[in-house]
C-alpha positions as a printed NumPy array, in Angstrom:
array([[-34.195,  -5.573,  58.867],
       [-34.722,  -8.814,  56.607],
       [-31.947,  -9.069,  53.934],
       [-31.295, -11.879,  51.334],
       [-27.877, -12.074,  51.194],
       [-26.548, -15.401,  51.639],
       [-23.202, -14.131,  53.383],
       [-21.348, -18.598,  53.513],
       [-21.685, -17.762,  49.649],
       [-20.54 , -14.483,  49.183],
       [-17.022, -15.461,  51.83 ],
       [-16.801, -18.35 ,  49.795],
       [-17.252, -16.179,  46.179],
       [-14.627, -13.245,  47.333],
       [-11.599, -12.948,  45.046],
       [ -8.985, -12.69 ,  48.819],
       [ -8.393, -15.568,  50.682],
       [-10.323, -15.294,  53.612],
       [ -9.725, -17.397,  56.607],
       [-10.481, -17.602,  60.746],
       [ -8.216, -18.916,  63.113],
       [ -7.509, -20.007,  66.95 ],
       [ -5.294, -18.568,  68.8  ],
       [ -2.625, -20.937,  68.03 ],
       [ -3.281, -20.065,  64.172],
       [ -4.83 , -23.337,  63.628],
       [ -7.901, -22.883,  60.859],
       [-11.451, -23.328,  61.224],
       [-12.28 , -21.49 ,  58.05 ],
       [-11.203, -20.912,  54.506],
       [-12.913, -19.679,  51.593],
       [-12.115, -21.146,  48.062],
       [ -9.452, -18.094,  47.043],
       [ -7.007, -19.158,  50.675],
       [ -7.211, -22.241,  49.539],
       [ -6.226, -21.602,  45.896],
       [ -3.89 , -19.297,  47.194],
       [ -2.045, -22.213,  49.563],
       [ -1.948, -24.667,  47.179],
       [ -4.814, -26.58 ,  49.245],
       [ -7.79 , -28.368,  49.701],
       [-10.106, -26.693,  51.824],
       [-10.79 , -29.805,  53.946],
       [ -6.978, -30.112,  54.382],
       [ -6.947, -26.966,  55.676],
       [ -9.59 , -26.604,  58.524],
       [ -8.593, -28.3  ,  61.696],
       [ -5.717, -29.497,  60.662],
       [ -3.193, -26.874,  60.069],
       [ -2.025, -24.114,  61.496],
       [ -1.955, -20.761,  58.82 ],
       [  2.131, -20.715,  60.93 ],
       [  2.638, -23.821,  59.489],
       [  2.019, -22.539,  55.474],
       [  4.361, -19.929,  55.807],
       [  8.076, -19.813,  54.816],
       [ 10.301, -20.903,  57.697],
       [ 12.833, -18.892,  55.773],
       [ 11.124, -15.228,  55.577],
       [ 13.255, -12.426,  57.705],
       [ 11.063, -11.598,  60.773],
       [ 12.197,  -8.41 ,  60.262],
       [ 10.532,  -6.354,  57.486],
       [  8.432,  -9.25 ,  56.085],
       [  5.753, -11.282,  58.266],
       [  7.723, -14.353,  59.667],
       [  6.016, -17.172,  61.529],
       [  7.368, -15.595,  64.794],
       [  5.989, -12.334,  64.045],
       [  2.67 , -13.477,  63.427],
       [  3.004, -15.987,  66.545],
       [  3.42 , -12.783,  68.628],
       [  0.864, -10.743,  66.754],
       [ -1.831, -13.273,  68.025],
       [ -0.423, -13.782,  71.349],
       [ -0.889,  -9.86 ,  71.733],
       [ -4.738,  -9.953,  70.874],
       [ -3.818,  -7.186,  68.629],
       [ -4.507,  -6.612,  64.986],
       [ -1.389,  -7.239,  62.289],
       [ -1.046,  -6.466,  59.016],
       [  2.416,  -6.938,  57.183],
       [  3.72 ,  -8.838,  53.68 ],
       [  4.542, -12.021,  54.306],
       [  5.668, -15.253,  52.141],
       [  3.409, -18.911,  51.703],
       [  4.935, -22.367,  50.864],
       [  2.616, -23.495,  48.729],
       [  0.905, -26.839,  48.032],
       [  2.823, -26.942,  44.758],
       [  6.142, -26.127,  46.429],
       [  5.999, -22.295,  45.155],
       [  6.543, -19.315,  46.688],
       [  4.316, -16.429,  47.225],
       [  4.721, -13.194,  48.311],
       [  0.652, -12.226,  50.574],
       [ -0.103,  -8.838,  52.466],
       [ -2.167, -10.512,  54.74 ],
       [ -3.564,  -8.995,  58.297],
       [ -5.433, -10.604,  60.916],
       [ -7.849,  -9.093,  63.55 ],
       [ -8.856, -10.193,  67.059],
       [-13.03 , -11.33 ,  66.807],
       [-14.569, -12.181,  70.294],
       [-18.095, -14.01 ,  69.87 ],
       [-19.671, -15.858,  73.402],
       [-16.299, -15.469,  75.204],
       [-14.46 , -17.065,  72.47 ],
       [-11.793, -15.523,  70.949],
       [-10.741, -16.168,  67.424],
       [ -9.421, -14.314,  64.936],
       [-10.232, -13.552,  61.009],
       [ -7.717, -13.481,  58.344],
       [ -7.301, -11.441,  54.924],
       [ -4.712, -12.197,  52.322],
       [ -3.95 , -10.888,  48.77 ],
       [ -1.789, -12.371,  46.401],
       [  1.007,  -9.256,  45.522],
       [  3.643, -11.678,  44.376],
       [  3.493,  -9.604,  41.182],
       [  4.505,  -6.758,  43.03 ],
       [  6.948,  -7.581,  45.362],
       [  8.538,  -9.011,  41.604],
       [  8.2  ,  -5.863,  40.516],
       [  9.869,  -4.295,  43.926],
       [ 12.47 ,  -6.391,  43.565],
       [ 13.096,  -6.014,  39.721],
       [ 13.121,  -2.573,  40.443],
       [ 15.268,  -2.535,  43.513],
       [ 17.664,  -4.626,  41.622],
       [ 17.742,  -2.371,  38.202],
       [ 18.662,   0.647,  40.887],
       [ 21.411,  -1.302,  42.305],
       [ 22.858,  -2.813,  39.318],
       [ 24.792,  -1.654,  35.754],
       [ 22.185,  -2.963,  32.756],
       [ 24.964,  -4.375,  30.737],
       [ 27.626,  -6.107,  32.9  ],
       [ 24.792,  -6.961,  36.157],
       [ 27.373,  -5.792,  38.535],
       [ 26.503,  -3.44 ,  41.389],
       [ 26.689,  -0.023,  40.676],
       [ 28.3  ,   2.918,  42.996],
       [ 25.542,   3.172,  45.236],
       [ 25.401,  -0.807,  46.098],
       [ 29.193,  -0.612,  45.779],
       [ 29.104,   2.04 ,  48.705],
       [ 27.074,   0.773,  50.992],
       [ 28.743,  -2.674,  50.778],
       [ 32.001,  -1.01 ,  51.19 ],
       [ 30.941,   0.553,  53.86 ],
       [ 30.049,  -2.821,  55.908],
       [ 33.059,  -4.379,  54.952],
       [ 34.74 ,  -1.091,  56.454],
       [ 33.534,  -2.056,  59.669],
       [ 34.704,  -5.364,  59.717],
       [ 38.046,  -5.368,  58.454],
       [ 40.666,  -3.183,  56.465],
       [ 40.113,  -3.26 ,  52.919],
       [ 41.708,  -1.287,  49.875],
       [ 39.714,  -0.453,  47.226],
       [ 40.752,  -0.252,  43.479],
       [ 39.485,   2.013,  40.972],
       [ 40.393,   0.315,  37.123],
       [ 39.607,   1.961,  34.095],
       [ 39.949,   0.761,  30.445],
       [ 41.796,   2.98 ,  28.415],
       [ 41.331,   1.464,  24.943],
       [ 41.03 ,  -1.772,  23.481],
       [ 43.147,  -2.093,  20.052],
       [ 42.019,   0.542,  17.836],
       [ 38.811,   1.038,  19.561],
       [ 39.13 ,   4.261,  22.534],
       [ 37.372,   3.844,  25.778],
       [ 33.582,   4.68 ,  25.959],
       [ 33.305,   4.302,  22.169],
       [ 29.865,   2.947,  22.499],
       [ 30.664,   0.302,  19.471],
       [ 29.262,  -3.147,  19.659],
       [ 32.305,  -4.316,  20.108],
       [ 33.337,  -2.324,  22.757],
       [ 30.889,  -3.138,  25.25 ],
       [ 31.419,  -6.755,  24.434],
       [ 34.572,  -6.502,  25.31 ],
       [ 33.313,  -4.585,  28.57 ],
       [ 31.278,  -7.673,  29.433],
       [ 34.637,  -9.842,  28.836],
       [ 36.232,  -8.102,  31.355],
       [ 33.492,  -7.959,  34.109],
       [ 33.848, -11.418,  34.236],
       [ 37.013, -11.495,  34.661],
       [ 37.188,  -9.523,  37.562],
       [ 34.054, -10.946,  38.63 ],
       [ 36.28 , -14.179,  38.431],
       [ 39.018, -12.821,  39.744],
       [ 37.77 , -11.396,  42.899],
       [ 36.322, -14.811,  43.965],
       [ 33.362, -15.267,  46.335],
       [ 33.777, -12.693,  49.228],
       [ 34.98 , -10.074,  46.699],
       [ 33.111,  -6.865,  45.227],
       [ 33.083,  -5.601,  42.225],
       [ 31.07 ,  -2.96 ,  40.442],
       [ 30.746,  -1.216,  36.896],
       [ 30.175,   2.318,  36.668],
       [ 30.025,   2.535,  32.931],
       [ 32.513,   3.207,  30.003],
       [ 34.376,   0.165,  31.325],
       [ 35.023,   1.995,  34.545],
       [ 35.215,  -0.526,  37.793],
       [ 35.674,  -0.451,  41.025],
       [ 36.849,  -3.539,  43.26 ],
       [ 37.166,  -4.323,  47.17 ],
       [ 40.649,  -5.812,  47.602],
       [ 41.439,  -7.673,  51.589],
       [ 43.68 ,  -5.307,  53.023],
       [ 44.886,  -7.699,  55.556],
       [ 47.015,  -8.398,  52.89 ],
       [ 49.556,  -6.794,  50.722],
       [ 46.748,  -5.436,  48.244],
       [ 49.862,  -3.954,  45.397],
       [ 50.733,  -7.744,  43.724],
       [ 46.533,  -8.333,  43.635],
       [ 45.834,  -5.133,  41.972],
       [ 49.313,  -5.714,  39.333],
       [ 47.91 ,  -9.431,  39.175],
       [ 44.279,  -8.385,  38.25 ],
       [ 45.535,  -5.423,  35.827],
       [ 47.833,  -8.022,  34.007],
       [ 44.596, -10.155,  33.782],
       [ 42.52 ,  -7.265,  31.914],
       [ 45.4  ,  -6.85 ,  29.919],
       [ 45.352, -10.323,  28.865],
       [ 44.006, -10.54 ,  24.958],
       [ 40.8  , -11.401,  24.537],
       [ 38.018, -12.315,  21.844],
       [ 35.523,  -9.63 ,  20.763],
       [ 33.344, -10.103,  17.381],
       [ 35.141, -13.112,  16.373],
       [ 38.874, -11.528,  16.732],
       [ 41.636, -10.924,  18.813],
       [ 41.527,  -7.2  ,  20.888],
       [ 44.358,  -6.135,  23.298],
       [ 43.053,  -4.214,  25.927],
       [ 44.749,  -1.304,  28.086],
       [ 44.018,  -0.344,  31.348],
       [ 44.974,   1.862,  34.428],
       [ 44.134,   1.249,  37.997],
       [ 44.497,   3.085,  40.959],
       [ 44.861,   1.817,  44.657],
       [ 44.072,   3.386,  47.906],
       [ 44.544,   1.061,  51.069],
       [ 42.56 ,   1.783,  54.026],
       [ 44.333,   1.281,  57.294],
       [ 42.288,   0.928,  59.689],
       [ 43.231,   2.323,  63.384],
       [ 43.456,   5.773,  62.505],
       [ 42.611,   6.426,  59.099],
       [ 38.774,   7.308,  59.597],
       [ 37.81 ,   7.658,  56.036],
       [ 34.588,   6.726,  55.329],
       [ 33.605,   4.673,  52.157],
       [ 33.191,   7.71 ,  50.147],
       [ 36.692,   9.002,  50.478],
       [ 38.102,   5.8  ,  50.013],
       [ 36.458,   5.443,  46.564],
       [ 37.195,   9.168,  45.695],
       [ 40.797,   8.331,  46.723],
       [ 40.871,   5.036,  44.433],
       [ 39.77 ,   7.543,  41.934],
       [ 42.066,   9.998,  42.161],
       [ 45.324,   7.226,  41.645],
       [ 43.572,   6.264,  38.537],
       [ 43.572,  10.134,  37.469],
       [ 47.26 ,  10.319,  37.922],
       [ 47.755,   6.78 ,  36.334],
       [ 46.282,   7.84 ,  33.033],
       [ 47.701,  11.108,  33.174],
       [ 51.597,   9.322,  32.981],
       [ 50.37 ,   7.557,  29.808],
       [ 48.002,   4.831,  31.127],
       [ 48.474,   1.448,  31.042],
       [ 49.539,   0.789,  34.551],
       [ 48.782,   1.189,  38.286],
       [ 49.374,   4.085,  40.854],
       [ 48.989,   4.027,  44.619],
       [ 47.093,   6.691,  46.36 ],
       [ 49.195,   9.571,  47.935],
       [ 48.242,  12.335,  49.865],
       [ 50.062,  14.818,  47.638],
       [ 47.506,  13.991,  44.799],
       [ 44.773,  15.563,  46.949],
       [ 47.016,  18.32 ,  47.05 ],
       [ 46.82 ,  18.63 ,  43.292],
       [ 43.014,  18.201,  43.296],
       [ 42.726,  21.471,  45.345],
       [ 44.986,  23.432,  43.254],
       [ 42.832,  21.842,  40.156],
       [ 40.014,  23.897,  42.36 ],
       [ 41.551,  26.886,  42.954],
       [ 42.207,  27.13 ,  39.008],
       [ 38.739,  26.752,  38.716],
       [ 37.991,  29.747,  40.94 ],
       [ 40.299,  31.65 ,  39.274],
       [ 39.037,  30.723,  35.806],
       [ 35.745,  31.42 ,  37.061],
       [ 36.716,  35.222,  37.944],
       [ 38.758,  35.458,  34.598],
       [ 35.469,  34.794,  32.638],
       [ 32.897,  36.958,  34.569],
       [ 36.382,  39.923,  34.011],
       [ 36.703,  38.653,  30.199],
       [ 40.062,  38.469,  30.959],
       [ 40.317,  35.516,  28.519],
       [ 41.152,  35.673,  24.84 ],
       [ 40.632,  34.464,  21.033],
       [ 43.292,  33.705,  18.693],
       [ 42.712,  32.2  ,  15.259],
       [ 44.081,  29.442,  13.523],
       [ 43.419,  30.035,   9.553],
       [ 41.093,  26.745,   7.573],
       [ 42.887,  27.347,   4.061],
       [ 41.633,  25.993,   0.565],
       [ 43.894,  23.266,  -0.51 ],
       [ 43.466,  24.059,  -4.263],
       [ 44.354,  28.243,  -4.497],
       [ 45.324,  28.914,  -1.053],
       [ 42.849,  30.991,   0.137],
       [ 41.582,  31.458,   4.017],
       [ 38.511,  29.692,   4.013],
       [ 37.424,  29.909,   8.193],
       [ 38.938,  31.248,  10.754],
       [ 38.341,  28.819,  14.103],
       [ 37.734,  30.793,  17.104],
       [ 40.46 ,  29.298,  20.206],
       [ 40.074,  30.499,  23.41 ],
       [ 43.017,  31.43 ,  25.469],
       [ 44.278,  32.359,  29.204],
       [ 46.92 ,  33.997,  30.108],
       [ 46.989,  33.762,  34.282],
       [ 48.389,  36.74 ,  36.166],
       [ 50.39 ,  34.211,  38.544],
       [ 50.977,  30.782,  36.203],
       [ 51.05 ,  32.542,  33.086],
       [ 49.626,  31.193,  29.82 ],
       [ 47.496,  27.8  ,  30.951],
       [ 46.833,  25.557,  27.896],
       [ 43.68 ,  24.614,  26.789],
       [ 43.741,  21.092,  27.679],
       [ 44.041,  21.98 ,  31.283],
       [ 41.413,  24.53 ,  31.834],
       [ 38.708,  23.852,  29.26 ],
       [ 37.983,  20.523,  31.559],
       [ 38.264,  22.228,  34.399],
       [ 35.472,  24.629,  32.867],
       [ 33.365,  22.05 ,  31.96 ],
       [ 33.395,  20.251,  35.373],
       [ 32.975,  23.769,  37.465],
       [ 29.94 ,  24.707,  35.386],
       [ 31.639,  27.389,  33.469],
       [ 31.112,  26.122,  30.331],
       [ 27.645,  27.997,  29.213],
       [ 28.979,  31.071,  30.474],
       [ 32.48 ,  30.98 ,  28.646],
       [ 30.902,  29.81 ,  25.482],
       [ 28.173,  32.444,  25.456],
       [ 31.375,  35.242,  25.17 ],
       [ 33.426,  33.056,  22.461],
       [ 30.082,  32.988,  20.332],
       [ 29.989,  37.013,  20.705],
       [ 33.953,  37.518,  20.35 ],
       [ 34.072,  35.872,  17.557],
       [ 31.056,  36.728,  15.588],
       [ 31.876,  40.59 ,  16.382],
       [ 35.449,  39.946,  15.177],
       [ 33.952,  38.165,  11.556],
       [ 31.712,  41.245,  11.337],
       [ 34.175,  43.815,  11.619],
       [ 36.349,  41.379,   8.97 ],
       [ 33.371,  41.706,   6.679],
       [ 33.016,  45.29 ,   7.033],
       [ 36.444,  46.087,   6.329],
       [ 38.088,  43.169,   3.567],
       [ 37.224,  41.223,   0.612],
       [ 35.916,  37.936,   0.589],
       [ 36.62 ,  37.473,   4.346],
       [ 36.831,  34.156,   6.164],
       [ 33.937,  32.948,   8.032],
       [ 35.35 ,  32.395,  11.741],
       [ 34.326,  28.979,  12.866],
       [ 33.371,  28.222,  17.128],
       [ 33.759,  25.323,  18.765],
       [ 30.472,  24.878,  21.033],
       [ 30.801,  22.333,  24.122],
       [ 27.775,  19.5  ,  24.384],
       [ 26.491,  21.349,  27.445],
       [ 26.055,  24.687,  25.542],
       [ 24.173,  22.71 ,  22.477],
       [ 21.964,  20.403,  25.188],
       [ 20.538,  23.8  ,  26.263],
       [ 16.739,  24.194,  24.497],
       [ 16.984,  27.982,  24.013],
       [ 20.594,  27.694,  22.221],
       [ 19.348,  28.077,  19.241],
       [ 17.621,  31.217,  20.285],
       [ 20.871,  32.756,  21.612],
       [ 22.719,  32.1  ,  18.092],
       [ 20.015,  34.266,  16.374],
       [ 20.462,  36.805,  19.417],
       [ 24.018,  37.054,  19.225],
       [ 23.842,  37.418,  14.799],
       [ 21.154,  40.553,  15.956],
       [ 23.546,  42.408,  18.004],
       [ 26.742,  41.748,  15.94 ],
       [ 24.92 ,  42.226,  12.18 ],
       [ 27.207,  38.887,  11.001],
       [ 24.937,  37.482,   7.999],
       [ 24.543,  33.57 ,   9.173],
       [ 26.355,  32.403,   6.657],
       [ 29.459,  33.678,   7.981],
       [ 29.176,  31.37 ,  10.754],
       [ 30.105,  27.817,  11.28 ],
       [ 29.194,  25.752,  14.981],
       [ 31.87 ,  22.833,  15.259],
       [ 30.515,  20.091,  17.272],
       [ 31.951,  16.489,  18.357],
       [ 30.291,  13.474,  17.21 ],
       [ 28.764,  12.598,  20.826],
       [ 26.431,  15.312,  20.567],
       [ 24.705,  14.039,  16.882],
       [ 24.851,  10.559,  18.828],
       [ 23.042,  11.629,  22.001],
       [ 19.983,  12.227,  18.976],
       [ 17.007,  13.53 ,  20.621],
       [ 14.185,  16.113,  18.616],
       [ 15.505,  19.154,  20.781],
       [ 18.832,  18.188,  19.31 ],
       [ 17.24 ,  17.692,  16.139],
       [ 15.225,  20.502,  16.141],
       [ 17.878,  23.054,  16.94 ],
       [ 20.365,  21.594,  14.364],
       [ 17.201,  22.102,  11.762],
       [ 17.065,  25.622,  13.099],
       [ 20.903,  26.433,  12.511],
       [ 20.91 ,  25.036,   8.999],
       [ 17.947,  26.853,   8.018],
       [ 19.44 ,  30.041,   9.093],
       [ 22.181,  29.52 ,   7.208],
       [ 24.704,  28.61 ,   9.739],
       [ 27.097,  26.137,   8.946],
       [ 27.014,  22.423,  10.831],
       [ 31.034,  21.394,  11.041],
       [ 31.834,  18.061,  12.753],
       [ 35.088,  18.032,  14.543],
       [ 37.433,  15.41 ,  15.331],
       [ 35.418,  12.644,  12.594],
       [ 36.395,   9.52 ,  13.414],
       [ 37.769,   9.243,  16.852],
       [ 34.005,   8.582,  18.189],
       [ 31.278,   7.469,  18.087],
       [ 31.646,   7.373,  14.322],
       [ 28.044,   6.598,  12.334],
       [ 26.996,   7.364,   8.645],
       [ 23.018,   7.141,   9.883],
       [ 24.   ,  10.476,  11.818],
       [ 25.061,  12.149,   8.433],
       [ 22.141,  11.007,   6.255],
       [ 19.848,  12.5  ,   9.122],
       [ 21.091,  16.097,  10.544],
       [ 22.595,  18.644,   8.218],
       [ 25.846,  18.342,   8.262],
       [ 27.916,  20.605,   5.781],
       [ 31.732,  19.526,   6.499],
       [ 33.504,  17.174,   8.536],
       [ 37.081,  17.274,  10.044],
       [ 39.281,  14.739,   9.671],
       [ 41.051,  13.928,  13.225],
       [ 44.631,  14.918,  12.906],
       [ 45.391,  11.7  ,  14.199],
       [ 44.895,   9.835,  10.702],
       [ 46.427,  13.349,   9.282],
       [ 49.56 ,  13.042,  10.648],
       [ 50.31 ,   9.522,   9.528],
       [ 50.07 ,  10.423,   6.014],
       [ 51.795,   9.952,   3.288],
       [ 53.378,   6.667,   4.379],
       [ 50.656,   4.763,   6.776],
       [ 48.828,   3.19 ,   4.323],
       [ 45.968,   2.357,   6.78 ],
       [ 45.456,   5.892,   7.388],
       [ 45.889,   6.67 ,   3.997],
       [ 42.875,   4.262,   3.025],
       [ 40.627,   5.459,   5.966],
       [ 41.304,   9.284,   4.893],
       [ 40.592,   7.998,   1.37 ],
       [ 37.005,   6.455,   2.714],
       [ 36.159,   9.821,   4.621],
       [ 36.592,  12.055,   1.832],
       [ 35.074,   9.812,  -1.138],
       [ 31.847,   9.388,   1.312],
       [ 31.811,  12.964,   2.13 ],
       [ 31.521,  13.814,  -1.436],
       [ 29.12 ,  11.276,  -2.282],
       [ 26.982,  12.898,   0.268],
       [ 28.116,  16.62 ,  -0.537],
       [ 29.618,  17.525,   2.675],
       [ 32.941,  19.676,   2.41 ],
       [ 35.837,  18.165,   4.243],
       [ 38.664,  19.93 ,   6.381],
       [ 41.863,  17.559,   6.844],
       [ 43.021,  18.875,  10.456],
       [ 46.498,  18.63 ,  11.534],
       [ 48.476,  18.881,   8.238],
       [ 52.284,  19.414,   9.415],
       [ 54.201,  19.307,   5.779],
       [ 53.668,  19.765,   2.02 ],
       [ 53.387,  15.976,   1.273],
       [ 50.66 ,  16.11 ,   3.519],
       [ 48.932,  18.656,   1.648],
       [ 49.664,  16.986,  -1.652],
       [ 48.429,  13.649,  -1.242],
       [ 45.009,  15.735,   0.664],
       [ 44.894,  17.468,  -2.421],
       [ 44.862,  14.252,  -4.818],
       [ 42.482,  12.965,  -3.08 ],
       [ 39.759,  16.415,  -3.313],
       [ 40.17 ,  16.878,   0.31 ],
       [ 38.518,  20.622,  -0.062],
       [ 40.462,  22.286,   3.363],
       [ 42.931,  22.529,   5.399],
       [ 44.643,  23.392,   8.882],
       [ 47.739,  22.446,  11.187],
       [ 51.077,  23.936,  11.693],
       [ 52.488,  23.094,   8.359],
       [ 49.393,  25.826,   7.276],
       [ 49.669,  28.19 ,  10.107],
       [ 49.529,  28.338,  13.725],
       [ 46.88 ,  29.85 ,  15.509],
       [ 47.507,  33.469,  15.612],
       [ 46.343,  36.69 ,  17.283],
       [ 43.406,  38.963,  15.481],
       [ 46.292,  41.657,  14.244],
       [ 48.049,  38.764,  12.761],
       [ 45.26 ,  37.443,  10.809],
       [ 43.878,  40.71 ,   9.727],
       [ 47.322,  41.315,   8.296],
       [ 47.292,  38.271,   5.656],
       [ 43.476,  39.555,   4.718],
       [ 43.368,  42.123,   1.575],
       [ 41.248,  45.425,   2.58 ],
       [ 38.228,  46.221,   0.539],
       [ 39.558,  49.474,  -0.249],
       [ 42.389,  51.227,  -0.875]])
């Protein structure tokens, strides 16, 4: 068949190098794009070099196409295909996926060559490799590089591994998410990335969290005291002087018999940094076995908790919101309690993490929501101008797209009007933003069910938050409560709250209010509620009915 195609043009036209070789690799044909690609003239290239000779001496023969691999891909008579790296002309590096194929013509074998340039993509692979393997902000590894490096260097030698944590710096608390927190997170990366010198390994896991590789050949204690007194050390953030505090735990591996894998070693590091900040923070605890011992009774709570809430063996008690100016019970805030049959009452603070970390948290807020809306019915039912009874709902219950949907459920089956109900939720939750978020808060308000925000100020504090969801009152954190009258820093920031608050018409609740001078100077300044000891304590149902006046009789 006749055809017009001039095929020494079209080779020379294609957009891949194209090239044929000898068996010893040496060239006896290159279109224009190899020779762009190399960094070379084409009559450099033919008969006089070797395609072995253009690549990197340097490449890894294993995974990437080194010389030697390709010298015993054509010593084979075999075809080859694999990525492999050119020295260019211009002294540049490029990344080619380039195969070659045996080609037997009048009982001479050659062989023909086709590259493509993917030194885009291996940038990407790399950039993405790298982004998998490393924190964003500080550029340290993160637990996944962390562990597989540990567990190389566990192969090697004994190490101990160190688990640090920063627990505030100055007035700001850990994982506040400020500007000025994570710059002083980046100050002290580099300070243990300093510190731990050339062979050592560190890694960020976030919220100023780290984790470091210590030699365990020798005493590791005076390293990890000498490293923690180094974080401690003051340090410039925004133009002034911050104080950080940190706690560290220690576990040393070794060696012999101890055949913990990387893993445990970390999850051991972790654990002395649990019981560190659990004595106060601010210093460093070695890893003993009885903490593990503690960690399984910390499960076995959990399975018990779990059984108390499918049983609803827990209970509510209230603690009364009050109106600063005549006195009367404004809310009534739902608290869940649990009263074990073996350890007796458990507080709060021990098992509502434990709930959240076993995945009991939906489930245990779902019956507060119901408790406590049935209990404000039967208050409206039965008294005059009755509180409305105010629930504390956890981030993972108000993350959940249908929660919305279960408020409305749960105000259906109990007949409590909306606006007898208030939803008190942290600041993290407005600040993880989002439309569901958005959406559901939208949803709430509409219905007429009250938006608190509890604990304002100890987070992630941010007025753009209050201008966009619906907020109706904030809580001031008992923390800047407790220091009044006489702190007159606390006085001033309580003074900023409320003024703001009313600027924006948002009610305010002052939390934690032990005395009557409290109350007085919360008063002054139009503080509208409320709560703490000095008020009342949280009380059973039968005690708060009993301060309510009935409707009849």
């Amino acid at each position: 068949m006749e055809t017009f195609v001039d095929y020494e043009n079209l080779l020379s036209r294609a957009a891949c190098g194209l090239f044929e070789c000898e068996p010893d690799g040496t060239l006896s044909y290159a279109n224009q794009a190899y020779a762009d690609l190399t960094g070379q003239a084409i009559p450099d290239l033919i008969g006089k070099r070797s395609f072995l000779s253009l690549l990197d001496p340097n490449t890894p023969e294993v995974g990437m196409g080194g010389p030697q691999s390709w010298l015993k891909a054509l010593a084979a008579d075999r075809h080859f295909e694999q990525e492999c790296v050119y020295q260019c002309g211009d002294r540049s590096r490029r990344t080619v996926l380039q195969a070659i194929s045996p080609l037997r013509q009048n009982g001479r074998r050659r062989y023909v060559g086709v590259t493509m340039d993917v030194s885009s993509r291996a940038a990407e692979s790399r950039n993405a490799w790298y982004a998998s393997h490393h924190d964003a902000s500080t550029r340290l590894p993160n637990l996944f590089l962390f562990e597989e490096r540990l567990a190389l260097l566990l192969r090697r030698r004994p190490v101990a591994v160190m688990s640090l944590g920063l627990d505030d710096i100055g007035t700001l608390p850990r994982a506040s998410g400020l500007p000025e927190w994570e710059n002083a997170v980046l100050a002290v990366a580099d300070r243990l990335r300093t510190f731990s010198g050339y062979d050592g390994v560190v890694s960020h896991l976030g919220a100023g969290e780290f984790l470091m590789v210590l030699d365990g050949g020798e005493p590791a204690v005076p390293t990890a005291q000498a490293m923690l007194k180094r974080v401690s050390e003051p340090l410039q953030v925004s133009g002034r002087m911050a104080y950080p505090r940190a706690s560290a735990g220690l576990y040393e591996h070794q060696g012999g018999g101890d055949t913990a894998c990387a893993h445990d070693l970390i999850r051991r590091a972790h654990l002395a940094l649990s019981h560190a900040r659990q004595g106060g923070g601010n210093s460093l605890r070695v890893f003993e076995p009885k903490m593990e011992s503690a960690l399984s009774d910390r499960w076995a709570l959990a399975s018990d908790l779990a059984a108390a809430v499918n049983a609803h063996s827990l209970y509510l008690d209230y603690q009364p919101e009050f109106d600063l100016m005549d006195g009367r019970m404004r809310v009534a805030e739902a608290l869940v309690r649990w009263r074990h049959p073996v350890r007796g009452q458990v507080s709060p603070a021990e098992f509502i993490p434990v709930a959240e970390t076993a995945g009991l948290m939906e489930v245990l807020g779902s019956w507060v929501l119901e408790t406590a809306c049935r209990f404000a019915r039967m208050l409206q039912t039965r008294y005059e101008d009755p509180p409305s009874v105010a629930v504390n709902v956890s981030p993972v219950q108000f993350r959940r797209p249908d929660f919305a949907d279960e408020v409305v459920d749960v105000l259906v089956r109990t007949e409590l009007p909306p606006q007898l109900l208030e939803l008190e939720v942290t600041e993290g939750v407005l600040m993880e933003g989002g439309k569901e978020i958005e959406a559901t808060l939208q949803r709430l308000h509409a219905m007429g069910v009250s938006l608190v925000l509890d604990d304002f100020g100890t987070g992630f504090s941010s007025l753009g938050y209050l201008a966009r969801y619906p907020v109706d009152r904030l809580k001031i954190d008992q923390s800047f409560v407790r220091k009044l009258p006489d702190d007159a820093r606390s006085l001033a920031i309580v003074t900023a709250v409320i003024g703001m608050a009313r600027a924006l018409k948002i009610e305010v609740t002052a939390e934690g209010i032990e005395h009557e001078a409290q109350a007085e100077v919360l008063r002054g300044l139009g503080c509208t509620l409320g709560q703490g000891f000095g008020l009342s304590r949280p009380m059973a149902e039968r005690a708060l009915v009993n301060m309510l006046k009935p409707r009849f009789g």
